[in-house]
N, C-alpha and C positions, 0 to 999 in steps of 0.2 A: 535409227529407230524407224520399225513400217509406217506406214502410214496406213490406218486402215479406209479401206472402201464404201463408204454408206451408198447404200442401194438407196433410189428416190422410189418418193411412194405410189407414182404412179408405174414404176418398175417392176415394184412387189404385186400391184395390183395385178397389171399382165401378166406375170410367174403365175397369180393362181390360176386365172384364167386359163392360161395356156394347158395349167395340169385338170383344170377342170375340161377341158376340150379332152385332151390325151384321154382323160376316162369315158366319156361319151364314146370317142373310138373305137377303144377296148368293150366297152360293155355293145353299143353295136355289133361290134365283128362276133362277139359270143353270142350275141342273138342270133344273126346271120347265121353262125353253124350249130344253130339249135334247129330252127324252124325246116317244115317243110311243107306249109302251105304257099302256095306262089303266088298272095298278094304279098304276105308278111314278108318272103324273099324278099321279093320288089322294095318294100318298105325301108326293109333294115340296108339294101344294096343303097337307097334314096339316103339315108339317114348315115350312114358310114362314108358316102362321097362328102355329105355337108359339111360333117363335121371336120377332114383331112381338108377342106377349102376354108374353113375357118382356123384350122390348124398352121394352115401354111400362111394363112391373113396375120394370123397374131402373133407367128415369128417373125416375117417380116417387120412389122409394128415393133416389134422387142429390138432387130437390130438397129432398125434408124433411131431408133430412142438412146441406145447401148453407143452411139456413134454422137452423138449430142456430147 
């Protein structure tokens, strides 16, 4: 018989997180190739780095946790 896997809850917490980051990405990067005033560039260029440095914060955060 499997045994199954229960994810902890602060596991699941980071998962949304992490998809909640993912979308900030995505919806950045489509801003980005919307605009073409060059503060707004600048903006979403500022806004799309933050979010891919939180991105990679909160997977690492996911493995050491996943390693526990």
């Amino acid at each position: 018989m499997k045994r199954r896997h229960t994810v902890p809850p602060e596991n699941l917490e980071l998962m949304e997180e992490i998809d909640r980051t993912k979308n900030k990405i995505e919806s950045a990067r489509n801003h980005f190739e919307q605009v073409v005033d060059p503060t707004l560039i600048d903006c979403y260029i500022y806004e799309l780095k933050a979010a891919q440095l939180r991105y990679q914060f909160l997977l690492r955060r996911f493995k050491l946790l996943e390693e526990l």
